[in-house]
Every structure is written in structure tokens, then in C-alpha cells.
C-alpha positions as CSV (number, residue, x, y, z in Angstrom):
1,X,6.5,51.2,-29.3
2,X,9.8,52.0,-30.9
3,X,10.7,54.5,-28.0
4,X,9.9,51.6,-25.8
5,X,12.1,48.8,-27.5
6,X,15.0,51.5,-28.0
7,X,14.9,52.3,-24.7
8,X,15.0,48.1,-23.3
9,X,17.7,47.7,-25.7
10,X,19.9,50.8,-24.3
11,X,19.0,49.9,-20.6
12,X,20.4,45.7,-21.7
13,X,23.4,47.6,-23.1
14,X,23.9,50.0,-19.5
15,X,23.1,46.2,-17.8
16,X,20.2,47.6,-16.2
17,X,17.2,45.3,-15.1
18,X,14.1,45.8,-17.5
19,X,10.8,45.0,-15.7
20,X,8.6,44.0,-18.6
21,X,4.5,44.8,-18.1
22,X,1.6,43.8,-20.2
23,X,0.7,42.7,-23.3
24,X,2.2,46.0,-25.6
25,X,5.3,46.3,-23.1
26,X,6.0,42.5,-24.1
27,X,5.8,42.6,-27.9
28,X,8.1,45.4,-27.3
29,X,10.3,43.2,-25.5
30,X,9.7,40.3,-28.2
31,X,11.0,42.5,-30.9
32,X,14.0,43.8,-28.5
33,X,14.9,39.9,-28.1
34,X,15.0,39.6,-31.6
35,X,17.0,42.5,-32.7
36,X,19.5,41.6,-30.0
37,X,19.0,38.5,-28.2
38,X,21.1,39.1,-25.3
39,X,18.8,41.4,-24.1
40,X,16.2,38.7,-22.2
41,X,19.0,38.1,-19.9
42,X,18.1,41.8,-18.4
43,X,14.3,41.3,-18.4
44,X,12.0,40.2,-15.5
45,X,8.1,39.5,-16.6
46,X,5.9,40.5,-14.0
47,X,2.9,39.1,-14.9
48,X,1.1,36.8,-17.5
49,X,-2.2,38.7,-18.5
50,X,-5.3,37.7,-19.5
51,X,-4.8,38.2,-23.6
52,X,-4.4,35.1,-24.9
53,X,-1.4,36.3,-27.1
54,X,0.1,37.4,-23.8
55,X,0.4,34.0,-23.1
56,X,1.7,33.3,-26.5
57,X,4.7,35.5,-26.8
58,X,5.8,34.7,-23.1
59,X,6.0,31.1,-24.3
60,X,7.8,32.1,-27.5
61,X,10.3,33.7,-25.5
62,X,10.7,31.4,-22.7
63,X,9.6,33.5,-20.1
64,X,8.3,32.7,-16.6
65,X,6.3,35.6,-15.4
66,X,6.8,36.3,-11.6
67,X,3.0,36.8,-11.3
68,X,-0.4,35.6,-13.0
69,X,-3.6,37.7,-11.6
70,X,-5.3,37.6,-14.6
71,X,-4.7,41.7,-15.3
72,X,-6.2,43.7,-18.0
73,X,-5.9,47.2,-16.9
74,X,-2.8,48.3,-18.6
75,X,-0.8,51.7,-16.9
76,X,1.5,49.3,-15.3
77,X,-0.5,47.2,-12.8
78,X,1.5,44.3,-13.1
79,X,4.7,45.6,-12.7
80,X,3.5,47.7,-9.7
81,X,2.4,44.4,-8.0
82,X,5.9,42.7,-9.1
83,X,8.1,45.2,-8.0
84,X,8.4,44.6,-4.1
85,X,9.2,41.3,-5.0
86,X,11.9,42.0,-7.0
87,X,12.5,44.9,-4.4
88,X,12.9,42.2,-1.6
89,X,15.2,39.6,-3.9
90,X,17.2,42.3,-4.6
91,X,17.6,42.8,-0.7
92,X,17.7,39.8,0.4
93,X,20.7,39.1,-1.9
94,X,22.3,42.4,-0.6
95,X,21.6,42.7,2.8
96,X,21.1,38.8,4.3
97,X,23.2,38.0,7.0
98,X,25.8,35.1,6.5
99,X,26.9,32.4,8.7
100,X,30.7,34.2,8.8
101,X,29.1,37.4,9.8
102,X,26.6,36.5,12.1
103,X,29.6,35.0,13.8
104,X,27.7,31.3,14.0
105,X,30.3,28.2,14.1
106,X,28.1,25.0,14.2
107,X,24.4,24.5,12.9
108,X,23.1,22.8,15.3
């Protein structure tokens, strides 16, 4: 666990995004939050799980997981199902077309 919190707070510090997983991966982040609270801004939940005290230290934190499937498997599931979301956000904000571009002068 401390790898894992030493590692969110040096990705925070490179501004890297920090896709948060499962129960353990999130008291991780809770205890990264604390020792440096600017770290949440870099963090994505992907999923609420099923442990009650999932739930709990979401809440504490404030965070809105992307997904809530009612995981328990652990090795990452959640995150694996969250990541093409994130994948296409991250697109979509890159790569969409705008009005300028697209060369389109009215609306309608």
C-alpha cells in the first residue's frame, strides 16, 4: 500500500491522471488525499464496489465514481471497464471537430 500511495502522489506531482480501482486502491488514494490534498484533482474513480466501506470512503472524499457494477473481484476489473470511457473523453476532447474547422457558418 505505501508503494501504491507513493506512486499516486508522484504521478499528482508529474500531473498525470490516476485511475483509482477498488476498495484497497481507494484507501490508498484516501491516505494520498490526506497527505496532500491536491492530489484528488488528478484522480478518476472507476467504480463504486460492493464493500460497504467502498462506499464510505468515496463519500468521505467526495468522489463520483464513473461506474457502479457491483464488482468484487479485485486485479483491476473496474478500472479495465472505466478505461474506454475515459479513453473516449479524452478523444473526444482532442480530436472533435469544431464549428471553425468543419467550415460550418449558420446552424440551421
Amino acid at each position: 500500500m505505501i508503494a501504491a500511495i507513493g506512486a499516486m502522489l508522484r504521478a499528482a506531482e508529474r500531473r498525470m491522471i490516476i485511475l483509482v480501482d477498488g476498495f484497497i486502491m481507494t484507501a490508498c488514494a484516501l491516505a494520498a488525499c490526506q497527505l496532500t490534498p491536491g492530489v484528488k484533482d488528478f484522480m478518476i474513480f472507476a467504480h463504486c464496489g460492493d464493500e460497504s466501506g467502498h462506499r464510505r470512503m468515496l463519500d468521505f472524499m467526495g468522489a463520483k465514481p464513473l461506474l457502479n457494477l457491483g464488482l468484487r473481484l479485485g486485479e483491476g476489473t473496474g478500472a479495465l471497464c472505466a478505461y474506454p470511457i475515459v479513453d473516449s473523453a479524452v478523444r473526444m476532447i482532442n480530436e472533435m471537430n469544431n464549428f471553425q474547422n468543419a467550415n460550418i457558418t449558420k446552424y440551421f
